[in-house]
N, C-alpha and C positions, 0 to 999 in steps of 0.2 A: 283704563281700569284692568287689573289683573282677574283673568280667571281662570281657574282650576279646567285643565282636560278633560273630556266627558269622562273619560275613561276611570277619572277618580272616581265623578259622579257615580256613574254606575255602580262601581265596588261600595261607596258607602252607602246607595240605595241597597242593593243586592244585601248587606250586613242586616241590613234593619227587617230585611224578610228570611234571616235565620230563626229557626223556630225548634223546638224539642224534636223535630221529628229523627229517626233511625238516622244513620250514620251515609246510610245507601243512599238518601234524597239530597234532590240539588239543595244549596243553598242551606243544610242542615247544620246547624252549631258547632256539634261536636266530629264533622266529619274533617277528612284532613283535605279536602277539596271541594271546592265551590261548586265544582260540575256533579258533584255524589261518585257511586256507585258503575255511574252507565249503567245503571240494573241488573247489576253484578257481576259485570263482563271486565270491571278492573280490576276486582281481588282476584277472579277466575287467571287473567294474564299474570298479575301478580306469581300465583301459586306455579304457574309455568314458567318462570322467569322473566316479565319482559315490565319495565316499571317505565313507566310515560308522565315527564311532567311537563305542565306550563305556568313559569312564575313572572308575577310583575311587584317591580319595588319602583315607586315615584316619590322624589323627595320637590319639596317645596323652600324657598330659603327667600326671604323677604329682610332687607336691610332698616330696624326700625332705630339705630342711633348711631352716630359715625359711621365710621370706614371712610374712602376715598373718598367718594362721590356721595354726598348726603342727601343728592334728590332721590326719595322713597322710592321703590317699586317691589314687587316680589317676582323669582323666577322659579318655573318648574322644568325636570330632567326627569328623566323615566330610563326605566330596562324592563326589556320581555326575555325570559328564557325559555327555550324548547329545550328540553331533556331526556333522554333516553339511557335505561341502565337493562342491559344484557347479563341475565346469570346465567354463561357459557355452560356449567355444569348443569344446570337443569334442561338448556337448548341443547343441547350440542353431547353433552357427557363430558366434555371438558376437568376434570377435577380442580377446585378451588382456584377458578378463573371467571373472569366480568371483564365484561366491557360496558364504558362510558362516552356517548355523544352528544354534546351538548351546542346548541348554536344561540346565539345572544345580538342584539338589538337593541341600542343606544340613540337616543335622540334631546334634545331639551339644549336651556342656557343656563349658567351657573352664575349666581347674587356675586358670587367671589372674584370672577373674574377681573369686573371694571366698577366694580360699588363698593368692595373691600379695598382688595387691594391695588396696588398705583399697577395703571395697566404698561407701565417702561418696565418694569422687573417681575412683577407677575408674586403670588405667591407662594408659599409653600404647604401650609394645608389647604382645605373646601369647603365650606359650607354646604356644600350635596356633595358624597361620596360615591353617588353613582353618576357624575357627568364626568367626562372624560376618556380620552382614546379614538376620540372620533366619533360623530354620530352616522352610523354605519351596522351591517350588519357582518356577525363573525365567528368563526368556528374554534369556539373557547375550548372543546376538552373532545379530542378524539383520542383513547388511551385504553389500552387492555391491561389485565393487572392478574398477576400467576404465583399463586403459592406455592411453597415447597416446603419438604422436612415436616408435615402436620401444622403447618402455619407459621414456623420458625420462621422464615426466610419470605419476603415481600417483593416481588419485581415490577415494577410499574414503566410501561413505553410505548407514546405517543405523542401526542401533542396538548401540551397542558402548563399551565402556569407555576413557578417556583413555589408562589404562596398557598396553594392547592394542598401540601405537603409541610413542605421547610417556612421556620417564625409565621406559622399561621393560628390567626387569631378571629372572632366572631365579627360581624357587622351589623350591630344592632343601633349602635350610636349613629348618628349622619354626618359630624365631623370626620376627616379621614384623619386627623390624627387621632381616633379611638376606634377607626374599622382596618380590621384585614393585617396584611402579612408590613407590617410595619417599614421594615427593607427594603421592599419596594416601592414606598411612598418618598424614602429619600435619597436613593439610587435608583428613579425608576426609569434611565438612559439608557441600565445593561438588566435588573430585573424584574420583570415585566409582570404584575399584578392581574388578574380577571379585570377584563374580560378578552385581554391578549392572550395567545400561545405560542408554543412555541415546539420544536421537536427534543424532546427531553427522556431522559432514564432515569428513575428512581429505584433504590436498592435502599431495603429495610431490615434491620435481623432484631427480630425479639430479646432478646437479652431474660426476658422473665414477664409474668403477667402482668406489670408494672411498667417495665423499664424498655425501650427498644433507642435501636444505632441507626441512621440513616445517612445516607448519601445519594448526590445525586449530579449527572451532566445535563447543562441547560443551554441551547444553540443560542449564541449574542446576534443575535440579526436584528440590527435597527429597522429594518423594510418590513418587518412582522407589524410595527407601530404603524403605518401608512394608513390612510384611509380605506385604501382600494387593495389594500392586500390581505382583507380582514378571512380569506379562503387559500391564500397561498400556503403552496404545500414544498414546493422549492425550495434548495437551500444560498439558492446566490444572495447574496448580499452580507453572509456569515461575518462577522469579525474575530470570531471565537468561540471559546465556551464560559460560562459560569456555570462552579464547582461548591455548592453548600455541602455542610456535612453539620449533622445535628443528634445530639441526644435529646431523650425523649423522657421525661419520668413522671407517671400519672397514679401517686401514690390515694389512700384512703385514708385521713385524719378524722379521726373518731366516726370513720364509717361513712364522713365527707368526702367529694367529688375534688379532685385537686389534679392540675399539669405544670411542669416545667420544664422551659424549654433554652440549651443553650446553642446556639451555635457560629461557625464561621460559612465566610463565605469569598471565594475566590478567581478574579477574573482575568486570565491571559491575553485577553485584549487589549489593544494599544488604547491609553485613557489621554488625555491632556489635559497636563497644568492647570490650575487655577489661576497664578500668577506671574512665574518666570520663563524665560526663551529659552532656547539654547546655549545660549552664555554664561545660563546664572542671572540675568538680567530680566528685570520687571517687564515684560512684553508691553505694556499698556506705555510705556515710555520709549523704550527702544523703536516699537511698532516693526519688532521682527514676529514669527509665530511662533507661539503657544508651544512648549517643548513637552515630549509626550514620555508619557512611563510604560512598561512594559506590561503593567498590570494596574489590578485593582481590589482592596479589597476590608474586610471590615468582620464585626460579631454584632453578634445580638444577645438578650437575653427575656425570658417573657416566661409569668408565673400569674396563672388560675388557683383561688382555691375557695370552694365554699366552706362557711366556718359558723353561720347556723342552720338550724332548720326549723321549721313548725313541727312541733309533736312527733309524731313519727311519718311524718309527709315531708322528705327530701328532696322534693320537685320546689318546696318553696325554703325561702331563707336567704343570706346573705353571704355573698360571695365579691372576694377583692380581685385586683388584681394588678400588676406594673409590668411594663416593656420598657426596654433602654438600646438600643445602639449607636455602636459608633464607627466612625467612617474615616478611610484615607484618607487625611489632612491636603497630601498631595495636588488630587485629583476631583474630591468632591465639596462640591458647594456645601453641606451641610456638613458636620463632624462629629454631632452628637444630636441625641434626643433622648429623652426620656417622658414618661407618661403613667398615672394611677387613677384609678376608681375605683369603683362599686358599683352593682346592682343586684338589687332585693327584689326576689320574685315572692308572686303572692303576698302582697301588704296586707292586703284586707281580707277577711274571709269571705265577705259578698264578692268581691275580683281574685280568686285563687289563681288566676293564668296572670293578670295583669305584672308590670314589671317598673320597676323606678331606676335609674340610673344617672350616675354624676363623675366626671374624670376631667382631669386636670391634665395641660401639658402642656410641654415647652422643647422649641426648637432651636439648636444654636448653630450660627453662620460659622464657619470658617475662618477665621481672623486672615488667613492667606487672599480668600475669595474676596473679603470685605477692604483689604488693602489693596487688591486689585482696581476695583471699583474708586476709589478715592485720589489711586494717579491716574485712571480713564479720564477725569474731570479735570485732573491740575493739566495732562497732558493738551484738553481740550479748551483749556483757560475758561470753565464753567465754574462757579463756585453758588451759585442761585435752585435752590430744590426748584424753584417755580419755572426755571428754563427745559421748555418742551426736550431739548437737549442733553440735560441734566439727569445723568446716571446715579440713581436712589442707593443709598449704601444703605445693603443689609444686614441685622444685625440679631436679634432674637426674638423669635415668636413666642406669646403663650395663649393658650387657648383653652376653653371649659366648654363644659355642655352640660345641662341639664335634660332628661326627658322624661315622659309618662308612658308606658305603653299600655294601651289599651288593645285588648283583648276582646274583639269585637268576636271571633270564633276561630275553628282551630284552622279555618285558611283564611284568615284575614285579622291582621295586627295593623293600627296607627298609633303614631309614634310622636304627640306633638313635642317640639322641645326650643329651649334655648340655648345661643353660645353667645360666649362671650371670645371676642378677640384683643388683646393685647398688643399694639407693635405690628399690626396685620402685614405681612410679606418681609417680618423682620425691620420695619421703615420706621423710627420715631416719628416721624414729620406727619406718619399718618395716624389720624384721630382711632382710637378704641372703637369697636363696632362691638354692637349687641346683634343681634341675628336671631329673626323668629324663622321656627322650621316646623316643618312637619312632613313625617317620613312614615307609605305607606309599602306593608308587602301581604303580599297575597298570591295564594297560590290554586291555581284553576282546576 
């Protein structure tokens, strides 16, 4: 029988002894930390610059109709973050400069794995969008960041993820096709999503109070993914760099919260074929290797905007939103995606914090990759899905989620929800899976 980690327990015991009290007490409703105030010794550092967090988000994803494997079970993943934000100018005198250290802690099993989808080809979204990268502990964001010109001009350099910056998007959904920097979910071989890093530069210029330019270099080093290299600070193992560059425009419609976001993104590193050798020739036939390109590279695009509100209370209302990229046909397994929804904060007036959300999405294989895969099997005289041997050709995913967020206080949110998978790992052969979740974050 499955059980939840104490660790849930606690937080949702801890919820039920939130009470009106001041904002400074542990455990108080309206405070933004579970631990309070420390008796006033955290606004005190606050006001001196030095901001200290400790966050946890545990998702739960339990298989209640298809997918691969239809014997039931449910599985739980978790992450803790340690967090530290330095305001250089108030430490130090520094002018409009900070620094950010963050270290992160991954552990659990993921429903998706080997219940969804066929464990020979694996899948392409999750049903927990925090499991993943190794369960391991890692130094996600050491990075100083320096203004110039009265704020015009943004320099950001250390070590931090693409998605931190460039096609970044909320994680409030627990499917990963509706959390985070989207790009990285379908390139994620060159870039590297939280809770990886990496040694990178980011360079921002404001353009207007709306509108800002970015660009940025990102070290490709596969050995950053390792388990045991979740502290390395070296740069051996480099294959290159990836080069995003993105506009930014974060306009106000009728006094609405709105972003859009377009950009490219480009990788000099040697990438390999999906399907043909050096000849021109189907590798999976010839059974010479994989012939490589000299690069890599794709766009995105991704649009926020809230479009009502309650009375004159902007914190609640309805806001949409769609992301789309697309990808080297070349080079990468997937070649397009696209994705929309919604979510309405504040439904009810008794739950003004509470939140509802629904999105829709769909992944498409490669027709190069999928042709691959189809003479792997003629060449291997397989033609049986059922032979343990037998390479699953993939073909398009779609997938939904519904969730509730409950608003338990302002450091703790649960999230229970549903998905729905489609096609799970792009495989017709495998049955639709429904998927119960429930995704908890709370911050200490």
């Amino acid at each position: 029988m499955f059980q939840l980690p104490k660790t849930c327990y606690i937080g949702l015991a801890l919820s039920a002894l939130a009470t009106p009290a001041t904002a400074s007490e542990m455990f108080a409703s309206d405070s933004p930390w579970m631990l309070g105030d420390w008796g006033g010794s955290r606004n005190e550092l606050l006001e001196k610059g030095y901001d200290f967090t400790l966050g946890y988000t545990g998702e739960m994803g339990s298989n209640l109709h298809g997918g691969y494997d239809h014997d039931r079970t449910a599985r739980y993943s978790d992450q803790f973050t340690f967090g530290s934000h330095l305001d250089l100018e108030k430490i130090l005198g520094w002018h409009d400069s900070e620094f950010q250290l963050t270290i992160t802690e991954r552990h659990g099993d993921n429903i998706s794995n080997d219940r969804i989808n066929d464990p020979r080809v694996g899948g392409f979204t999750s049903a927990q969008e925090v499991w993943g990268r190794g369960e391991t502990w890692r130094l996600t964001q050491m990075w100083i960041k320096q203004k110039y010109f009265d704020g015009a001009l943004d320099v950001k350099f250390g070590r931090f993820g693409e998605g931190e910056d460039f096609n970044s998007f909320p994680c409030d959904f627990q499917n990963l096709a509706f959390c985070g920097s989207q790009v990285g979910n379908w390139v994620g071989g060159i870039w590297y999503n939280w809770p990886v890093s990496q040694w990178a530069l980011r360079v921002r210029y404001n353009l207007s109070d709306a509108l800002y330019a970015q660009v940025g270099v990102f070290e490709q080093n596969p050995s950053n993914l390792e388990s045991g290299n979740g502290f390395k600070l070296s740069g051996s193992g480099t294959q290159g760099a990836v080069m995003p560059i993105e506009l930014v425009w974060s306009p106000r419609v009728n006094g609405l919260k709105g972003e859009y976001r377009a950009g490219y993104y480009y990788s000099n590193a040697k990438a390999q074929d999906v399907l043909k050798d050096n000849n021109g020739q189907p590798a999976a036939l010839s059974g010479a290797a994989y012939r490589s390109s000299s690069s890599k590279h794709g766009v995105w695009l991704g649009a926020q905007q809230q479009v009502t509100s309650l009375a004159s209370d902007q914190s609640r209302g309805l806001s949409l939103f769609a992301n789309a990229t697309v990808h080297d046909k070349k080079t990468n397994a997937i070649d397009n995606y696209v994705q929309a929804g919604l979510v309405f904060k504040g439904p009810f007036d008794a739950r003004a914090k509470d939140d509802i959300g629904f999105a829709l999405a769909r992944v498409h294989v490669n027709p190069g990759y999928r042709k691959n895969a189809r003479l792997a099997n003629q060449a291997a005289g397989l033609d049986d899905y059922d032979n343990p041997g037998f390479l699953p050709v993939q073909d398009t995913e779609y997938s939904a989620e519904l969730y509730y967020g409950i608003h338990l206080a302002d450091w703790l949110t649960v999230r229970p929800n549903l998905q729905y998978i489609r096609h799970p790992g792009g495989v017709s052969q495998v049955d639709d899976a429904l998927v119960g979740g429930l995704k908890i974050q709370s911050t200490f």
